[in-house]
Structure formats: C-alpha cells, structure tokens
mmCIF entry with sequence, helices, sheets and N, C-alpha, C, O atoms, coordinates in Angstrom:
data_MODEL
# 
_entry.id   MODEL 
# 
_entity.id                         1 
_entity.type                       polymer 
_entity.pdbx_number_of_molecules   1 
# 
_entity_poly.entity_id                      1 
_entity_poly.type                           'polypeptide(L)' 
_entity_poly.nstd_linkage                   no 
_entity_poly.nstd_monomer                   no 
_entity_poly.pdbx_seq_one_letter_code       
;(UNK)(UNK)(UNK)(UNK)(UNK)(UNK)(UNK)(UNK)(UNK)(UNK)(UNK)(UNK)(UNK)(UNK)(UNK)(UNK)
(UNK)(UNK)(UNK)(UNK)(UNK)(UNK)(UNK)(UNK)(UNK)(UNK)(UNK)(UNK)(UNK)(UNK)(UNK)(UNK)
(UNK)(UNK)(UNK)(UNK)(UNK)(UNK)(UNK)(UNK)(UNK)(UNK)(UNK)(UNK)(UNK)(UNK)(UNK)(UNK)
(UNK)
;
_entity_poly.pdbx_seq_one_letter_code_can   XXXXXXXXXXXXXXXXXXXXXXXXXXXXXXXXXXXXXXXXXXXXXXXXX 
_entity_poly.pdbx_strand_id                 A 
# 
loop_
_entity_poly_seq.entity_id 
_entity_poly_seq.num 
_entity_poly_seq.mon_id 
_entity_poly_seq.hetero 
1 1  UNK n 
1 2  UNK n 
1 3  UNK n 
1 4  UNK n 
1 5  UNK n 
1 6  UNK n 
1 7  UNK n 
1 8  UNK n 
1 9  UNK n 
1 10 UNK n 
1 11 UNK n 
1 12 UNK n 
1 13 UNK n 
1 14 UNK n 
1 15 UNK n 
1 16 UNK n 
1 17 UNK n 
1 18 UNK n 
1 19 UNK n 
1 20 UNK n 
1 21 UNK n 
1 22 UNK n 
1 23 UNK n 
1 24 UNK n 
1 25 UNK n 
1 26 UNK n 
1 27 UNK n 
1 28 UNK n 
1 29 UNK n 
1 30 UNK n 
1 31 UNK n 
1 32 UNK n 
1 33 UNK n 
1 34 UNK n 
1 35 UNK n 
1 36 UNK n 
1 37 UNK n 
1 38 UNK n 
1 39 UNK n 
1 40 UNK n 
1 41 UNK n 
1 42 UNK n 
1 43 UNK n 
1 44 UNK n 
1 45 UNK n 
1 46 UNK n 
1 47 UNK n 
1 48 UNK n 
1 49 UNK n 
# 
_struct_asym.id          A 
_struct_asym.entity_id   1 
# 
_struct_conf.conf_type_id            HELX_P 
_struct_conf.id                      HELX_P1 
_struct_conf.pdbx_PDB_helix_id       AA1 
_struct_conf.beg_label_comp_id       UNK 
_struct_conf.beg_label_asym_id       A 
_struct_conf.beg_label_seq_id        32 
_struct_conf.pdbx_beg_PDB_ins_code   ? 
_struct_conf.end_label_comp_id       UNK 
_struct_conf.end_label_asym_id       A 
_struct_conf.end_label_seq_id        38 
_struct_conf.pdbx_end_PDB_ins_code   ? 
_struct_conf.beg_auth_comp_id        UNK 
_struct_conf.beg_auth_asym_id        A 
_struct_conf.beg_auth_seq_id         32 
_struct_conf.end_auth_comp_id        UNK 
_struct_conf.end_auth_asym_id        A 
_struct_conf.end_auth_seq_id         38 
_struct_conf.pdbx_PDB_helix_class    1 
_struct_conf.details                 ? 
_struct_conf.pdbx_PDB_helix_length   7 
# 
_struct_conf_type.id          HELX_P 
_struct_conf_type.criteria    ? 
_struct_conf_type.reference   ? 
# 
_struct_sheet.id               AA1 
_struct_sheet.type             ? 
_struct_sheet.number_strands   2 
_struct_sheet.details          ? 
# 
_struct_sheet_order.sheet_id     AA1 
_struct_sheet_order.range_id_1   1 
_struct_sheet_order.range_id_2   2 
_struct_sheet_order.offset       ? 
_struct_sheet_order.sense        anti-parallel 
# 
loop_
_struct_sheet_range.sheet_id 
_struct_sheet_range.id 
_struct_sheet_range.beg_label_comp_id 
_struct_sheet_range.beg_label_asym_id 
_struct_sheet_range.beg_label_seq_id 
_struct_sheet_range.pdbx_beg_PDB_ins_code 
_struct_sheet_range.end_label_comp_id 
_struct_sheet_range.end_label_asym_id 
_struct_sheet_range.end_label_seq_id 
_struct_sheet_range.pdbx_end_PDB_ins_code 
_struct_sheet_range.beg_auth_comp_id 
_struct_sheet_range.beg_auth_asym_id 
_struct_sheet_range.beg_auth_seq_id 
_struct_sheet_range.end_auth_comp_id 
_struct_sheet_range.end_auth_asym_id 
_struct_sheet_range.end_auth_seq_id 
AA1 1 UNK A 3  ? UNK A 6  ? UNK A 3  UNK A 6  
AA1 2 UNK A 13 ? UNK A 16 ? UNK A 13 UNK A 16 
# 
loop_
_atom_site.group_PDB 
_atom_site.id 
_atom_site.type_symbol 
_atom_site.label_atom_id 
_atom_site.label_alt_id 
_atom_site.label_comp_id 
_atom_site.label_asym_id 
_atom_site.label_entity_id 
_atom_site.label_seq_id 
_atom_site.pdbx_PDB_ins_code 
_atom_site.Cartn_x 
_atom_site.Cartn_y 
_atom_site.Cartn_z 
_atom_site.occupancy 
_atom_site.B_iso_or_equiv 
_atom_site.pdbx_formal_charge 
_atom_site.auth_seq_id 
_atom_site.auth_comp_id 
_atom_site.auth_asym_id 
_atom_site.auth_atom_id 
_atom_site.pdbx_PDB_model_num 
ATOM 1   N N  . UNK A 1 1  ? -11.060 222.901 -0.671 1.00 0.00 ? 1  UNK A N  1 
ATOM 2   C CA . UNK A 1 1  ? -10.770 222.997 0.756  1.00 0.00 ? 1  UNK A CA 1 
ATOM 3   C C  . UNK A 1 1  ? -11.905 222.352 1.545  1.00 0.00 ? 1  UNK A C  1 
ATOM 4   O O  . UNK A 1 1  ? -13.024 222.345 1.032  1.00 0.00 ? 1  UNK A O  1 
ATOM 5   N N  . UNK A 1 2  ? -11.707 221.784 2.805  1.00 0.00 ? 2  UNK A N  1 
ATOM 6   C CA . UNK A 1 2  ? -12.574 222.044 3.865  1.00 0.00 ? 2  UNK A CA 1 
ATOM 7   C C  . UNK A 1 2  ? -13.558 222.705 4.215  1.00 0.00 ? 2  UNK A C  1 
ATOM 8   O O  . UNK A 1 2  ? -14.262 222.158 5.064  1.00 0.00 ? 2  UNK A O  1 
ATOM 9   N N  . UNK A 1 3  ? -13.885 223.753 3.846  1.00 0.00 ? 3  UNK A N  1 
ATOM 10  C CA . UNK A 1 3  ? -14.753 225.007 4.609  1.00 0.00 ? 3  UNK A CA 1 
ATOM 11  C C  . UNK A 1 3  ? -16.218 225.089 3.539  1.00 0.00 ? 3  UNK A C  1 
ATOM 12  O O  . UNK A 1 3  ? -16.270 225.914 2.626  1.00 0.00 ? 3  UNK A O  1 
ATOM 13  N N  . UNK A 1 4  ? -16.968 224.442 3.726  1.00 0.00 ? 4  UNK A N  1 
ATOM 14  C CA . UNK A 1 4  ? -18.134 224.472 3.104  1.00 0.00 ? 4  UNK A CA 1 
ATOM 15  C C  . UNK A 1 4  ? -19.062 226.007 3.511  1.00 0.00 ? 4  UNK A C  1 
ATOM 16  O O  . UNK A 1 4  ? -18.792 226.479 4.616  1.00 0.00 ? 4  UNK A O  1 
ATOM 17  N N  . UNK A 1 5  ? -19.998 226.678 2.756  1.00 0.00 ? 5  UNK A N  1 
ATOM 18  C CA . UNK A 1 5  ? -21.361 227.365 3.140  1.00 0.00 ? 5  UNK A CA 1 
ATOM 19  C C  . UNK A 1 5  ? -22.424 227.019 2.695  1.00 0.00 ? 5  UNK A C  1 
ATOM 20  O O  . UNK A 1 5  ? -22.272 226.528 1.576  1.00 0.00 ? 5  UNK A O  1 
ATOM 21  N N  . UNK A 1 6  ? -23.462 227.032 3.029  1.00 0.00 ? 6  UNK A N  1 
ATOM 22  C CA . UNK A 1 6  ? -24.228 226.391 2.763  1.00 0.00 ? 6  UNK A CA 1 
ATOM 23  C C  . UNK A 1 6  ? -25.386 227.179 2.988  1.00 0.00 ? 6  UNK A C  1 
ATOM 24  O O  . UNK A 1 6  ? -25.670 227.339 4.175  1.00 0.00 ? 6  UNK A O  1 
ATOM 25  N N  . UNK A 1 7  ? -26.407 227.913 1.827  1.00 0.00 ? 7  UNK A N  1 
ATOM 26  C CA . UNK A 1 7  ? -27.356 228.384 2.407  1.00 0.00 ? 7  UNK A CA 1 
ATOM 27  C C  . UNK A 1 7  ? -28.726 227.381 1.916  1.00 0.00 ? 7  UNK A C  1 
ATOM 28  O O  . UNK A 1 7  ? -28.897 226.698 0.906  1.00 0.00 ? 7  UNK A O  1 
ATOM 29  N N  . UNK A 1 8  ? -29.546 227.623 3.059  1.00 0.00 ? 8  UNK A N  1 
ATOM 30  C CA . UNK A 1 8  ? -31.067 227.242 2.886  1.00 0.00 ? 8  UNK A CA 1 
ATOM 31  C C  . UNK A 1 8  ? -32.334 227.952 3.303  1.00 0.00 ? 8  UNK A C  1 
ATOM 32  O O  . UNK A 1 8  ? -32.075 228.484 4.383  1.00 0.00 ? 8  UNK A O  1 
ATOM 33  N N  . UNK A 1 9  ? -33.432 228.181 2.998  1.00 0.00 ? 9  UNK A N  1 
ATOM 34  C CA . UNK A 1 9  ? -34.238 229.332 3.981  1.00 0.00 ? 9  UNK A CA 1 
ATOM 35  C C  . UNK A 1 9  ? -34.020 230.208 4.589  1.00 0.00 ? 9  UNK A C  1 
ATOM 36  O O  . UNK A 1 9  ? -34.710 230.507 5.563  1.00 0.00 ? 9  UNK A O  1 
ATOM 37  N N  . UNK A 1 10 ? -32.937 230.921 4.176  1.00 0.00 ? 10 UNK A N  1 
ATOM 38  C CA . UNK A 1 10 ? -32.608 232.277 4.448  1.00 0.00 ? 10 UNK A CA 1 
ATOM 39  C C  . UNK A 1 10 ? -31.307 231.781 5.544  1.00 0.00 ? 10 UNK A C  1 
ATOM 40  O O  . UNK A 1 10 ? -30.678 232.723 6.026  1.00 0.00 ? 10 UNK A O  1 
ATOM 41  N N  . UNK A 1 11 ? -30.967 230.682 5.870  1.00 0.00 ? 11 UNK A N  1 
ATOM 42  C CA . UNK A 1 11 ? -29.686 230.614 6.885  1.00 0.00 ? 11 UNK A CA 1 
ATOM 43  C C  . UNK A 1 11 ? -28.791 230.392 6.604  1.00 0.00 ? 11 UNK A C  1 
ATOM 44  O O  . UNK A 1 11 ? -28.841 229.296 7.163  1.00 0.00 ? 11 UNK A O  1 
ATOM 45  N N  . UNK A 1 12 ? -27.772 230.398 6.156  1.00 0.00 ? 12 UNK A N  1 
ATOM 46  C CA . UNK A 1 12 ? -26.062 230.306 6.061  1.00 0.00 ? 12 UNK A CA 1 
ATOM 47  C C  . UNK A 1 12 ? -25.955 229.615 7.123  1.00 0.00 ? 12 UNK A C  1 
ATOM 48  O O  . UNK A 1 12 ? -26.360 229.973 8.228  1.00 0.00 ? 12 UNK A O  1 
ATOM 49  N N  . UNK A 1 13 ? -25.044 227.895 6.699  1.00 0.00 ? 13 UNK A N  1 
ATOM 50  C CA . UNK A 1 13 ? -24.338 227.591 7.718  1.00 0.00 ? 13 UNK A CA 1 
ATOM 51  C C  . UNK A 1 13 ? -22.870 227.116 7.247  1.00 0.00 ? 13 UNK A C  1 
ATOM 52  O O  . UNK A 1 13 ? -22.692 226.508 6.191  1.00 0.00 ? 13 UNK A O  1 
ATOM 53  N N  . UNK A 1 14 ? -22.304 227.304 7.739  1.00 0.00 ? 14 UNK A N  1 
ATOM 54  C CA . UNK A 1 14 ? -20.997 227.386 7.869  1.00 0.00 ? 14 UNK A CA 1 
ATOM 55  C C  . UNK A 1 14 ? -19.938 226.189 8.280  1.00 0.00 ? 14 UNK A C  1 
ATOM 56  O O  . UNK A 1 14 ? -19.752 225.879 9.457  1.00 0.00 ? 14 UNK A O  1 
ATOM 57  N N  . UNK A 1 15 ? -19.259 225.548 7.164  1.00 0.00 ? 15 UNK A N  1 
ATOM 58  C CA . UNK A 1 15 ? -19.286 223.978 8.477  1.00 0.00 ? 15 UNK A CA 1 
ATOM 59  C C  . UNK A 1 15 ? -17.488 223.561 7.698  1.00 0.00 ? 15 UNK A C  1 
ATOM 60  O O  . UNK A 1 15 ? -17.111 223.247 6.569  1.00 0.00 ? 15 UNK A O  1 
ATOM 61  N N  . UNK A 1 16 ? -16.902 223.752 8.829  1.00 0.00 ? 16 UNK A N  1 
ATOM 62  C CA . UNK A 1 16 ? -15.496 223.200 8.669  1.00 0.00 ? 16 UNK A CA 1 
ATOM 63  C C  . UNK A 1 16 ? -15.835 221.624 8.454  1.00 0.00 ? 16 UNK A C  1 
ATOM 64  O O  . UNK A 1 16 ? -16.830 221.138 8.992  1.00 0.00 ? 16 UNK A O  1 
ATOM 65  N N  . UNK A 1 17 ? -14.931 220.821 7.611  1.00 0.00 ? 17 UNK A N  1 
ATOM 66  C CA . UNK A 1 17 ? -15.476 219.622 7.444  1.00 0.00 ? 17 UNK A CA 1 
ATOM 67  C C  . UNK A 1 17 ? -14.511 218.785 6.989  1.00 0.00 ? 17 UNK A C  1 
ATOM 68  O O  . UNK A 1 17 ? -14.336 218.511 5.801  1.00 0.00 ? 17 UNK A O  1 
ATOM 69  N N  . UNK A 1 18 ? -13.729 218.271 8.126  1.00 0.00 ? 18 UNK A N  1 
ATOM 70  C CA . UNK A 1 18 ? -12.166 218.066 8.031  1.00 0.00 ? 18 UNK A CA 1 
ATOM 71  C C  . UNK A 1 18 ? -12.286 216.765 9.549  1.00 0.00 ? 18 UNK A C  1 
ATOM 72  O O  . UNK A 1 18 ? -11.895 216.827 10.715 1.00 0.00 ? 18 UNK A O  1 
ATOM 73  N N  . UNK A 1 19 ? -12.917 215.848 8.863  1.00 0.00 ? 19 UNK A N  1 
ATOM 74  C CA . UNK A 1 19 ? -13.028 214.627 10.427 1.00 0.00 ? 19 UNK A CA 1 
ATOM 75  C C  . UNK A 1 19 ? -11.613 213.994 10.691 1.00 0.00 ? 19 UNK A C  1 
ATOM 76  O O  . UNK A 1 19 ? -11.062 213.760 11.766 1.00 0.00 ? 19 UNK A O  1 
ATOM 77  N N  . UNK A 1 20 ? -11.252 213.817 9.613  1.00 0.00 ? 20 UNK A N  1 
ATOM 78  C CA . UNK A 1 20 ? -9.466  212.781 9.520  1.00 0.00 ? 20 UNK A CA 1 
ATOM 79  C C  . UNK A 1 20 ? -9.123  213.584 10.178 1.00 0.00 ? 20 UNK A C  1 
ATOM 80  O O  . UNK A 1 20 ? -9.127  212.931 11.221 1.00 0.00 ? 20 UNK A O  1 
ATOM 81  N N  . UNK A 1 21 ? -8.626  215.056 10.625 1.00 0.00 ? 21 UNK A N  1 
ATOM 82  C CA . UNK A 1 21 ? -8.146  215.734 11.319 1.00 0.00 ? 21 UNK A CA 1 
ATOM 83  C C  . UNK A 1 21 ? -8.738  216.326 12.759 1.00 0.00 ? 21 UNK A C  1 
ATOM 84  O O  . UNK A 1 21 ? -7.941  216.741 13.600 1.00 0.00 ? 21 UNK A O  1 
ATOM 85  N N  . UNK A 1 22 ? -9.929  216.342 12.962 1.00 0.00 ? 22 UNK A N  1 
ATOM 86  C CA . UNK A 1 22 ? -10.376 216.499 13.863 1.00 0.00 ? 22 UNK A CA 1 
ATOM 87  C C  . UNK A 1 22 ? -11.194 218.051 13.412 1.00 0.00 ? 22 UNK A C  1 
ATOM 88  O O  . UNK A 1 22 ? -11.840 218.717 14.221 1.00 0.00 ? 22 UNK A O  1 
ATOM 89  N N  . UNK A 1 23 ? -11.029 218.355 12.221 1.00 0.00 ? 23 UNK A N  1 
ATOM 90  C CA . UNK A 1 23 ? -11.538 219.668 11.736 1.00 0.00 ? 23 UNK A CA 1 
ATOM 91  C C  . UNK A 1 23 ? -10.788 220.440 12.135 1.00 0.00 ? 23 UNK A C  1 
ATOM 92  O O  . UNK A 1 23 ? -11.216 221.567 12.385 1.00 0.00 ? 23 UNK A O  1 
ATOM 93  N N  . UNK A 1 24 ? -9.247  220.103 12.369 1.00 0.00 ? 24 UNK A N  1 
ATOM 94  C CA . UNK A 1 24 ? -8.055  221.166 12.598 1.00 0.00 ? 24 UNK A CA 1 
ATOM 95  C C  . UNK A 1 24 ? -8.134  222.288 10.763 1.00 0.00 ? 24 UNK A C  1 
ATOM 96  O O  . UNK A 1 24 ? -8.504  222.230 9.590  1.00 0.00 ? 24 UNK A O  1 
ATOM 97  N N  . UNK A 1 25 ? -7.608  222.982 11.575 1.00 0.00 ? 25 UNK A N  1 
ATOM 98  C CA . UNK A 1 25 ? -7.590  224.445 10.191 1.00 0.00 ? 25 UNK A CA 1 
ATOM 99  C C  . UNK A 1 25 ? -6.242  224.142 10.159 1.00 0.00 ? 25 UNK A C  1 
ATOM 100 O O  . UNK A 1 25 ? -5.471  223.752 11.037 1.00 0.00 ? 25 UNK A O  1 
ATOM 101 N N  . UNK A 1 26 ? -6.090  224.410 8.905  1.00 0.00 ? 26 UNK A N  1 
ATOM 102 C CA . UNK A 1 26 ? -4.760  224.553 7.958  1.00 0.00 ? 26 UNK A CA 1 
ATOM 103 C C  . UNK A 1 26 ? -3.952  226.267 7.663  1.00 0.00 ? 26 UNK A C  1 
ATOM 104 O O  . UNK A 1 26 ? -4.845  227.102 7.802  1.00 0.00 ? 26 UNK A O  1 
ATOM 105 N N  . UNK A 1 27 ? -3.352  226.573 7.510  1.00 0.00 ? 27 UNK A N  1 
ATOM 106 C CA . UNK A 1 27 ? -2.707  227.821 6.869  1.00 0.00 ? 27 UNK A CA 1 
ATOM 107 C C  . UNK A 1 27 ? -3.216  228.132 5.971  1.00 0.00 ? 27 UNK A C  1 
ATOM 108 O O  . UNK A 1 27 ? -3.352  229.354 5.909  1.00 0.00 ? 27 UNK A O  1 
ATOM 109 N N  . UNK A 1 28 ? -3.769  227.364 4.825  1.00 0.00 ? 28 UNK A N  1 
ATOM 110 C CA . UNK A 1 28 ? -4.108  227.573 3.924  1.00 0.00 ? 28 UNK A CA 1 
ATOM 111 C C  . UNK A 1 28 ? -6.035  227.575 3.985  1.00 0.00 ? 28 UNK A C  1 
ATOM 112 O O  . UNK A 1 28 ? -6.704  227.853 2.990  1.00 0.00 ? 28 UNK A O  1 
ATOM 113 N N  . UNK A 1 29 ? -6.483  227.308 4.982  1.00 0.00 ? 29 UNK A N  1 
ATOM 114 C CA . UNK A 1 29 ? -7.599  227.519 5.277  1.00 0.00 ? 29 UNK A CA 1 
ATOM 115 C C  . UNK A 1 29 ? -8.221  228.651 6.071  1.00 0.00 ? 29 UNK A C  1 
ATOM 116 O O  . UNK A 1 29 ? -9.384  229.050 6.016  1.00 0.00 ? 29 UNK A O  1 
ATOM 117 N N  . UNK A 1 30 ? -7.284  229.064 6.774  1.00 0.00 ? 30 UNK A N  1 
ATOM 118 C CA . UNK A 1 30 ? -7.487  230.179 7.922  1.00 0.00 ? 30 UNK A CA 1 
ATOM 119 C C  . UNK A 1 30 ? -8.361  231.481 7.534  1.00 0.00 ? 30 UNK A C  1 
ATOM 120 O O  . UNK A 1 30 ? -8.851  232.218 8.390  1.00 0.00 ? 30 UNK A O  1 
ATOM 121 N N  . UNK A 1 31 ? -8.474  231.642 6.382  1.00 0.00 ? 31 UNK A N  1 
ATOM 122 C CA . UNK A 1 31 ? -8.851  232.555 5.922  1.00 0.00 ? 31 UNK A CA 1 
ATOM 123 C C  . UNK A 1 31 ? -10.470 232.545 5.486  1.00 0.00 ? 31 UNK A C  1 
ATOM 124 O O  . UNK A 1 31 ? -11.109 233.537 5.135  1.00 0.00 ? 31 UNK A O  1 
ATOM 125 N N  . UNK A 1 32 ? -10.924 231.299 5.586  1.00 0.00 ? 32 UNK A N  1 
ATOM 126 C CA . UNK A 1 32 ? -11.673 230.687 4.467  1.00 0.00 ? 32 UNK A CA 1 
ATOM 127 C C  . UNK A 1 32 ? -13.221 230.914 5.371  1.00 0.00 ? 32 UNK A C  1 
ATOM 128 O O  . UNK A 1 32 ? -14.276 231.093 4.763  1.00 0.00 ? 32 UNK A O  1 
ATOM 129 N N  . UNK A 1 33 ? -13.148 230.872 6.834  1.00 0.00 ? 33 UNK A N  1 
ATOM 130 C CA . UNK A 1 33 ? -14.567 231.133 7.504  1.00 0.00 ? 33 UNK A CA 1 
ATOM 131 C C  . UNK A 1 33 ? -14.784 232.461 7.320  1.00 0.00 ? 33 UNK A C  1 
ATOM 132 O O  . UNK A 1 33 ? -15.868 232.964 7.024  1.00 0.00 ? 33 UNK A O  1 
ATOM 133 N N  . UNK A 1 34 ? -13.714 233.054 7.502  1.00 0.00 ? 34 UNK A N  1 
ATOM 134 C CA . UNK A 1 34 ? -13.435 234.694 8.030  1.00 0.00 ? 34 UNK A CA 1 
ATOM 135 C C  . UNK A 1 34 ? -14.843 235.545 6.878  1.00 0.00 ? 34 UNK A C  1 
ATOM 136 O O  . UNK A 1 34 ? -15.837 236.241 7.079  1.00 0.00 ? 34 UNK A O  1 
ATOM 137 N N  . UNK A 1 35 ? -13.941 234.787 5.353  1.00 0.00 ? 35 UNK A N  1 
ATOM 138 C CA . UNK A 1 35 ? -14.450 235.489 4.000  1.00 0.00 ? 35 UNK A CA 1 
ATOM 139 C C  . UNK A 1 35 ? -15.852 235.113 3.831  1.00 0.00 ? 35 UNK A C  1 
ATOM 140 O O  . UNK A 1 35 ? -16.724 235.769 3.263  1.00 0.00 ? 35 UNK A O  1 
ATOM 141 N N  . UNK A 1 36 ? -15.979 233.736 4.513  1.00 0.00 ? 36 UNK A N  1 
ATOM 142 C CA . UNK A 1 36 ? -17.404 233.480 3.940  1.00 0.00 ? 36 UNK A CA 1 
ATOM 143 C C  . UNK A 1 36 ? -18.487 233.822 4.981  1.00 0.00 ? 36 UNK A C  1 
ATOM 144 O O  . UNK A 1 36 ? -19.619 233.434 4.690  1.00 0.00 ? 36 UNK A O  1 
ATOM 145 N N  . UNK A 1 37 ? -18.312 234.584 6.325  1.00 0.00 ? 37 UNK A N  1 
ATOM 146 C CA . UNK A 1 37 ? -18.674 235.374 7.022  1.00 0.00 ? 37 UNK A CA 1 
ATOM 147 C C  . UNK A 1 37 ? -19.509 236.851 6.266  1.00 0.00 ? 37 UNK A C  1 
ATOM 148 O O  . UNK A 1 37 ? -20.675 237.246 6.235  1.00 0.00 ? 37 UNK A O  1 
ATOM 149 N N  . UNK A 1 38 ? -17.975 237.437 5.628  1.00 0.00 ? 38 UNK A N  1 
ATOM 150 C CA . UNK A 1 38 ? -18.558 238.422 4.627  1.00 0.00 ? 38 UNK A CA 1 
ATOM 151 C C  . UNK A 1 38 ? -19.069 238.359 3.728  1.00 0.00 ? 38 UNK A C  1 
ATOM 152 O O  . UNK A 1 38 ? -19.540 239.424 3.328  1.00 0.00 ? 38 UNK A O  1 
ATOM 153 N N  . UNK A 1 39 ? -19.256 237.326 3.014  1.00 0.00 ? 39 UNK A N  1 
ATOM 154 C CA . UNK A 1 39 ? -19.629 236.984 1.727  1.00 0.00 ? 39 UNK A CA 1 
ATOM 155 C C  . UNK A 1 39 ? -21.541 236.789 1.938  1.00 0.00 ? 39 UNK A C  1 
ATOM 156 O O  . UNK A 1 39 ? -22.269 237.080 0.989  1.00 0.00 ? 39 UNK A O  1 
ATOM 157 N N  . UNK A 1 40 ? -22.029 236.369 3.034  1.00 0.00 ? 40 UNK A N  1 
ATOM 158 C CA . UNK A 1 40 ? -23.116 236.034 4.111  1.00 0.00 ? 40 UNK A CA 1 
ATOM 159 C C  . UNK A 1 40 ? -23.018 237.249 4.261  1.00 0.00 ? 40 UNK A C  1 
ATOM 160 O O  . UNK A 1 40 ? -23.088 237.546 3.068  1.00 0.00 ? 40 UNK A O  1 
ATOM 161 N N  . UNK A 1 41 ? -22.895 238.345 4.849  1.00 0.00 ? 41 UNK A N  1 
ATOM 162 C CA . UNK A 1 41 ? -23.597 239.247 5.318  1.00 0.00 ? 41 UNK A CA 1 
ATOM 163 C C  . UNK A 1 41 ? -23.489 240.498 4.644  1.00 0.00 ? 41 UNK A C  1 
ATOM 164 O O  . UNK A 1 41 ? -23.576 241.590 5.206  1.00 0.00 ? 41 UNK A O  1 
ATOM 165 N N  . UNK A 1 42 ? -23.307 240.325 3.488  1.00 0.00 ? 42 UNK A N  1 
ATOM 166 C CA . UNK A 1 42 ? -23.806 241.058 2.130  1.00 0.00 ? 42 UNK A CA 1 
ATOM 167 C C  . UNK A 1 42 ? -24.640 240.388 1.733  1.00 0.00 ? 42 UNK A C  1 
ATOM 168 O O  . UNK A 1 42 ? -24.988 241.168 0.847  1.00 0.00 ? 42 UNK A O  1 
ATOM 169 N N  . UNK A 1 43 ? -25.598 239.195 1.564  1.00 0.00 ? 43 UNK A N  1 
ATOM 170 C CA . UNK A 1 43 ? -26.553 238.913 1.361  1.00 0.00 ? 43 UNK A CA 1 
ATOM 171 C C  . UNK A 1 43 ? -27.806 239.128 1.866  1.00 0.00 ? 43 UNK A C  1 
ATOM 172 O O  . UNK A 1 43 ? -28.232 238.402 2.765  1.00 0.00 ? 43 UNK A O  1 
ATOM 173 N N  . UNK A 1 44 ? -28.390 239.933 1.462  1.00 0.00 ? 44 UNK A N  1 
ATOM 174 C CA . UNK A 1 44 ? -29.368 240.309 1.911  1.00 0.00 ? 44 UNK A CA 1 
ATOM 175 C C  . UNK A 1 44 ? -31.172 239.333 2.337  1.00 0.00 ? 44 UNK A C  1 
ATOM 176 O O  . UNK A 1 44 ? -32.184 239.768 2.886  1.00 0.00 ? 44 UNK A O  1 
ATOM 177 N N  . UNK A 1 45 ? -30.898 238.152 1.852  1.00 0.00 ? 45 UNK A N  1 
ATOM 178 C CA . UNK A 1 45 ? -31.815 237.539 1.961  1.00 0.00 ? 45 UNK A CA 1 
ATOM 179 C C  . UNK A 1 45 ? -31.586 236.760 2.866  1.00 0.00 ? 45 UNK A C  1 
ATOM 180 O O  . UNK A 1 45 ? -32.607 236.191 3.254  1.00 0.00 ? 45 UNK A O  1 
ATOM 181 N N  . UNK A 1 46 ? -30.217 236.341 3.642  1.00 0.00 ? 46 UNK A N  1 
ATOM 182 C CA . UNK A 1 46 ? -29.954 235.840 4.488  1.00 0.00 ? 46 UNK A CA 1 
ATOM 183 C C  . UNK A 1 46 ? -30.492 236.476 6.075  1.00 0.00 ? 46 UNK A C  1 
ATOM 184 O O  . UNK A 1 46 ? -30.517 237.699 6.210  1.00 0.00 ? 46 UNK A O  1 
ATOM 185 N N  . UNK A 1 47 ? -30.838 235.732 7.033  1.00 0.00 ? 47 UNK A N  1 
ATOM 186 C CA . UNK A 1 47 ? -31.626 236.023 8.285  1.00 0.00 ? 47 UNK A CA 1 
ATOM 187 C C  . UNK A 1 47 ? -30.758 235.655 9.031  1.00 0.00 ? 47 UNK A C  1 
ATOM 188 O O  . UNK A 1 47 ? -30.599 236.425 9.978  1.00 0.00 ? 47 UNK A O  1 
ATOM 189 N N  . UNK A 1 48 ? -30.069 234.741 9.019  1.00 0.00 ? 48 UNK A N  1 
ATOM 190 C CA . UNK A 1 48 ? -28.937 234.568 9.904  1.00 0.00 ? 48 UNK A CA 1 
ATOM 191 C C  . UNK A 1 48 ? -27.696 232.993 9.798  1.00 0.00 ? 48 UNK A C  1 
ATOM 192 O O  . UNK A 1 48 ? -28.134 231.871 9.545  1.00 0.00 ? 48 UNK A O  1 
ATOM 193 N N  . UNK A 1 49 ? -26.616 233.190 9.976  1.00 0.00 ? 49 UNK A N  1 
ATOM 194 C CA . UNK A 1 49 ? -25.766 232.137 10.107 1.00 0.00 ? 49 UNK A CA 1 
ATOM 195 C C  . UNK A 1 49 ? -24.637 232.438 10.779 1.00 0.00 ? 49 UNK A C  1 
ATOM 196 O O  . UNK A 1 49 ? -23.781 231.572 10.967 1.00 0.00 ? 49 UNK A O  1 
# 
C-alpha cells in the first residue's frame, strides 16, 4: 500500500505516499493511518509523531 511509517530518533512519521493520485486514500487504505497511529503509541521509545 501507500501508507508508509517511518521511525527515526524517537519520531514516527507517517506519510501517505500516493503522488499519481494526489495522495487520495483508497477503501482499501482507510484504515492504514488509523492502525499505524496505534501501533506508534504503544511504543514506548517514541516522543512523538
């Protein structure tokens, strides 16, 4: 899919990555920031994203 995370120095970033489309979300993507939101903030070494 589209929806990359990406951690470095303690930051999670988060990056839809869909240019041909304008970084429009799909149906099948919709779900995909939401989770990796949670997935980030059960990490405890993370400071912020």
């Amino acid at each position: 899919m589209s929806i990359r995370m990406e951690i470095q120095d303690g930051i999670a970033r988060i990056e839809i990555a869909r240019p041909e489309r304008k970084n429009a979300i799909t149906s099948q993507m919709y779900d995909q920031p939401a989770d990796a939101l949670w997935a980030a903030a059960g990490d405890a070494q993370l400071r912020a994203c």
